[in-house]
N, C-alpha and C positions, 0 to 999 in steps of 0.2 A: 627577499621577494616573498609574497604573501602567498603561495603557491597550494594548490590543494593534490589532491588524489581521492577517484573513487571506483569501488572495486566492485566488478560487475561480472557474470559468469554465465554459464550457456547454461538455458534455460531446460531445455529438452538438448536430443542428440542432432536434431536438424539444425538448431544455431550452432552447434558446434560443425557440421558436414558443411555450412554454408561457410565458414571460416578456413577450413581442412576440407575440400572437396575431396579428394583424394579418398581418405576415410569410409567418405559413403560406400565405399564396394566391401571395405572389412566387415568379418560376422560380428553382430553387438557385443556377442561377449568379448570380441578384440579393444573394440572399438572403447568398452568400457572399461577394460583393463588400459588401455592406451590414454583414457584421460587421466588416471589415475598416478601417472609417469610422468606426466606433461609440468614443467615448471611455471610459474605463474607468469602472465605475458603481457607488455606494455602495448595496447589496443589502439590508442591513438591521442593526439593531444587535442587539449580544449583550449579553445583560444577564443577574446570578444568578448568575455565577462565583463561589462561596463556600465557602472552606474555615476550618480553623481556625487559619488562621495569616492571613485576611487576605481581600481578595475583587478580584476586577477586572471589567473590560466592555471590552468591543470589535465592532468594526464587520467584515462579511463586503464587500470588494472585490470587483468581478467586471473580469475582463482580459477584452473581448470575442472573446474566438479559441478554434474549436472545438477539439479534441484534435488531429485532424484536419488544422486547420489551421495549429498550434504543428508537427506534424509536416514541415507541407510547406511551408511559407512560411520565407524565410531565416531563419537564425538569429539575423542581426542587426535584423532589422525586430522580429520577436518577443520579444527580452529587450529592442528601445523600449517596446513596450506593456506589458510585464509592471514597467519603471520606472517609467514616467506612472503605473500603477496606486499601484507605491510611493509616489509623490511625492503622491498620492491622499492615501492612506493617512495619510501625515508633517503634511498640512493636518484632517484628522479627530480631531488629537492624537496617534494610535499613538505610543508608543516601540518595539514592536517587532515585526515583519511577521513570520507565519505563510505559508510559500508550499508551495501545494494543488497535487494533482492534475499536470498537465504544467506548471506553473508554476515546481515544483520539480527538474525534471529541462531544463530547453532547457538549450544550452551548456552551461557548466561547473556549473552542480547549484548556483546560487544566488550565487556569488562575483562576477561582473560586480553584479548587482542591488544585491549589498551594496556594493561600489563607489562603487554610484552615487547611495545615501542617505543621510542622516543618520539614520537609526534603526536599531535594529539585526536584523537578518533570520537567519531560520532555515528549514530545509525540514523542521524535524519527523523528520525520517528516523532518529536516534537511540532517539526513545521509541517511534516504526513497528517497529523492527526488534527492539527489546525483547521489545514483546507481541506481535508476531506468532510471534516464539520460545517465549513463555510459552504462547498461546494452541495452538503445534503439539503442545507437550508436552500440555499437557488433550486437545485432541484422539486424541494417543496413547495415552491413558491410557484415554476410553471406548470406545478400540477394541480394547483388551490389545494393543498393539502397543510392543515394547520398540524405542525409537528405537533404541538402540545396536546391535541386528541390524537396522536396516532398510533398502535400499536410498534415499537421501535426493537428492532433484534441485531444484536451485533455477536457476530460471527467471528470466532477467535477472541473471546471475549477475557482470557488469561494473560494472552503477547504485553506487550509494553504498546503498542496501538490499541488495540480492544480495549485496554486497563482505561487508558487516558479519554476515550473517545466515551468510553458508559460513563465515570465520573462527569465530563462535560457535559453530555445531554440527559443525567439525572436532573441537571437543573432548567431543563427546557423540556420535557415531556412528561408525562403520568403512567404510565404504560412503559417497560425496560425489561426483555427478557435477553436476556447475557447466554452464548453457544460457546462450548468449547466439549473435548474429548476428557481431560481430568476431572473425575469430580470433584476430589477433595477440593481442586485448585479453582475449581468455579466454583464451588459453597464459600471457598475463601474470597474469592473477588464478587461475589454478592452480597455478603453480608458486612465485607467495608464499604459498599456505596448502600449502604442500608444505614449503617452508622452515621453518613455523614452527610446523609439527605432526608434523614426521616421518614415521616410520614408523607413529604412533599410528592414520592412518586414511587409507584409501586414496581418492583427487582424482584424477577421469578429467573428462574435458570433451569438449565436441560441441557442433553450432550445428542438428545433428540432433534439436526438440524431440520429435517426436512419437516416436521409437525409443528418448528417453532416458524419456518421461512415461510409455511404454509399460510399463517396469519395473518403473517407480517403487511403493515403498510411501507414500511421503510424496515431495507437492511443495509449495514454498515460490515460490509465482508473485510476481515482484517486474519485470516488466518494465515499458519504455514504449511498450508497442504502442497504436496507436490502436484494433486490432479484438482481439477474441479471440483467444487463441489455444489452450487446451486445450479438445479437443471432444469428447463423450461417448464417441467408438468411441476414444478416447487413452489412459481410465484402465483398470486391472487391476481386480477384484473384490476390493474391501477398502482401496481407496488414498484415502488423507488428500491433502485439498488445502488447503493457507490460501494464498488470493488478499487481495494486499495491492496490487497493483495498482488506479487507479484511472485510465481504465477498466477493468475487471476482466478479468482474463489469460484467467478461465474463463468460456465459454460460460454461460447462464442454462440452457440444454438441458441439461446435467449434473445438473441439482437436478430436472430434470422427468424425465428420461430415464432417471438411473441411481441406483433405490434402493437399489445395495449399495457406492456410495462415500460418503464423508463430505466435502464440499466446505464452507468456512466464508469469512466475511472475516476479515483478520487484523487486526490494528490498530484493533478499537475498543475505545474506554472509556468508561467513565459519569463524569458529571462531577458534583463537589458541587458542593451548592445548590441550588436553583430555577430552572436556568438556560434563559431563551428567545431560541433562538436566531433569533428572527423570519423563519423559515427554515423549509420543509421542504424535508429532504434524503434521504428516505426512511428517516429510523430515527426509533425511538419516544423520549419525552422525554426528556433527560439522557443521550445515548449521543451519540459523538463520534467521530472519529478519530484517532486518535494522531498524524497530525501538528498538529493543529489544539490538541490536548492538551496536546503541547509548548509551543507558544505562548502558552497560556493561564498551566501553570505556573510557566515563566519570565517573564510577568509578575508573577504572584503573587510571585516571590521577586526582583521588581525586578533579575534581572538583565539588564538592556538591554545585552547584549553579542552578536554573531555566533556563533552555536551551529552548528548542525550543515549544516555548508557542503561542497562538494566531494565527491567521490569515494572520499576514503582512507577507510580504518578506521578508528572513534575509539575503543577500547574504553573509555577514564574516562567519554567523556561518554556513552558506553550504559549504563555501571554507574550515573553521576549521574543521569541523569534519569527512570531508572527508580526508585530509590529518592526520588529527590523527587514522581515519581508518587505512591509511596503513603504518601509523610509528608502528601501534600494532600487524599490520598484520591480519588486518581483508582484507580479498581478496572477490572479486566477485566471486560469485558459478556461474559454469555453469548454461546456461539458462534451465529453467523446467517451466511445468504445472501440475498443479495435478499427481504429483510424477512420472510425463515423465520428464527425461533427454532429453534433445536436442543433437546429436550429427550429425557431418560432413554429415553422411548419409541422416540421415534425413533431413539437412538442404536442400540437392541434391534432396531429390526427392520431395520437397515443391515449391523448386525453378521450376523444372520441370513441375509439373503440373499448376503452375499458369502462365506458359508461354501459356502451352496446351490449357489453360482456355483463358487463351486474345486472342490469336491467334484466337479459334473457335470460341469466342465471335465478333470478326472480321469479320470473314468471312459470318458469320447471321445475323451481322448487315445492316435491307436495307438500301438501296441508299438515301440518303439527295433528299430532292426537296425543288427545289426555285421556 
């Protein structure tokens, strides 16, 4: 049976108090030494995966360790837990692990993990970076915004998403300034998309988010920060954000705070079939995330092989997995943020008021002197 598994964990301490009610009365320092004891835990099954070439099921894992605490606890105690969870996994049936959320990024972005099992594992990061691609361009499109004038910033711009997503749209904009916290490791990833695009589009970089967000017509938030990091006094009047980050790069304040930007998540799909994922995850029936999507379809096409692992750029297997996205009919969900649907209307009166906003920011603007 072509069975998957994908490993999902509490995001903060309220997804874990909402699972462990109980908990919530212990002091946090209990409560965070008590996740840290916790063996990894079968969440629920997925069933309804159905296209028309075939169908699968699989089971959601949970690695007991907050974001949080994947951030700050070794690195080697945390890919122990995030294997046990594998090794989980390999006794539930899975052939091949889907790895969620900071799952997908400790250490080396998935390559220890696969190491250390017999099935075969993937971070999803391939079909992530597809549609969040697909998904900026619809974005730019209901804002009349021609990407290729627009000033473009991708946030976490060293991950194995940031990597793939600047290579992609060096070939569709003129304007690319690449964010990350390492320099050396962002002078490294700008100056191979400098190698391999020329003079076609200019690659500036900075560890300075909020000076580069500030400019930004469009950002591609792709970091592993455990908090937020763009925060409503960050964006310009008129600036596209797709957060594919999980937890999300972008404040929840932006959607409440500022109706004249378009903030979305990147990376979801809708999934054939009748699929339940005996789960709520905050989206409505048959939407998913793309890495999780990955998973699903390379079950479906029984390939039990190591997909999208590491750091590097893949671009075959960003063209393959998207195109077997839509031979299984995995489609792009309407754009959303925190369970707002995007629709025409709203598109209208976002556009509106960041006109409102340039305009009067115009007009206050004094006079230049030379």
């Amino acid at each position: 049976m072509n069975k998957f598994a994908f490993l999902i964990h509490p995001l903060t301490f309220e997804d874990f108090f909402r699972k462990f009610g109980i908990a919530r009365y212990l002091p946090e320092t209990w409560a965070n030494r008590l996740l840290t004891k916790l063996p990894p835990l079968r969440v629920s099954e997925i069933s309804g995966v159905e296209s028309a070439y075939g169908s699968t099921t699989g089971n959601f894992v949970a690695v007991m360790l907050t974001s949080r605490q994947m951030v700050d606890l070794p690195v080697e105690y945390v890919l122990r837990r995030i294997i046990e969870a594998g090794k989980k996994a390999e006794k539930l049936g899975a052939r091949i692990l889907g790895l969620g959320a900071f799952t997908s990024v400790v250490g080396d972005a998935g390559i220890t993990v696969a190491q250390n099992l017999n099935i075969a594992v993937t971070t999803g990061n391939s079909l992530t970076a597809a549609t969040a691609i697909a998904g900026t361009r619809q974005a730019a499109q209901e804002m009349n915004l021609d990407l290729k004038k627009a000033q473009v910033v991708v946030v976490g711009a060293t991950g194995s998403i940031g990597t793939a997503i600047s290579h992609i749209l060096a070939n569709e904009v003129r304007n690319l300034v690449l964010v990350a916290r390492n320099e050396e490791r962002l002078e490294k990833a700008a100056l191979a998309v400098r190698k391999l695009y020329g003079q076609s589009v200019s690659v500036d970089c900075t560890n300075n988010l909020a000076g580069a967000v500030r400019l930004a017509d469009v950002v591609l938030a792709t970091s592993s920060s455990a908090e937020a990091l763009i925060q409503p006094e960050h964006l310009k009047p008129g600036a596209i954000v797709c957060d594919v980050a999980r937890p999300r790069d972008t404040s929840e304040r932006v959607a409440k705070e500022r109706d004249d930007v378009l903030v979305f998540d990147g990376g979801v799909l809708e999934v054939p079939g009748d699929v339940d994922f005996g789960l709520n995850f905050g989206f409505p029936p048959r939407l998913t995330y793309a890495c999780m999507a990955e998973t699903m379809i390379l079950a479906l096409e029984s390939r039990f092989e190591n997909y999208s692992l590491g750091r590097e750029y893949q671009p075959e297997k960003i063209v393959e997995i998207y195109e077997l996205a839509k031979k299984h009919g995995f489609n792009l969900a309407a754009l959303r943020f925190n369970e707002r649907v995007l629709n025409q209307e709203q598109y209208r009166i976002i556009r509106e008021n960041a006109h409102k906003k340039m305009v009067g920011s115009s007009i206050c603007r004094p006079a230049a002197t030379f």
